[in-house]
C-alpha positions, 0 to 999 in steps of 0.5 A: 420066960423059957430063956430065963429059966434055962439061963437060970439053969446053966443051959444054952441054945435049946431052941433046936428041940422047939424047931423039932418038936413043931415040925413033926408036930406039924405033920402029925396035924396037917400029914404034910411037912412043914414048909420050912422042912421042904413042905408045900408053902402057904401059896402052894396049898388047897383050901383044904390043906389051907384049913389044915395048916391054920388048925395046926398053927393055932394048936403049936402056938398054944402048945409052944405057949405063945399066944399068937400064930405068927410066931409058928414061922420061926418054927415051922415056915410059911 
């Protein structure tokens, strides 16, 4: 849908922003990089920060109106 509609608009190749707006959205969340930005990956974290990390990823998916977790890994890494 957000592709259409900013096709619809003449524009192209806004996803940069959503990349953006996930990882420092991410740090807000969880206070550590996201792991695509050279943030601790999933094997790396406590169980804390494991706790952490899943909140976040399940408020971006929502935020990014997806419905599902998994797609916070093109945005933020694993």
């Amino acid at each position: 849908m957000y592709d259409k509609q900013t096709e619809r608009a003449g524009l192209h190749n806004l996803h940069g922003p959503r990349h953006a707006y996930a990882q420092v959205r991410y740090k807000e969340l969880t206070g550590l990089d996201a792991p695509i930005a050279g943030g601790p990956k999933a094997k790396e974290l406590t169980s804390e920060q494991k706790e952490r990390d899943d909140y976040a990823r399940t408020i971006l998916a929502n935020e990014m109106a997806h419905s599902r977790q998994q797609i916070t890994v093109t945005y933020i890494g694993r």
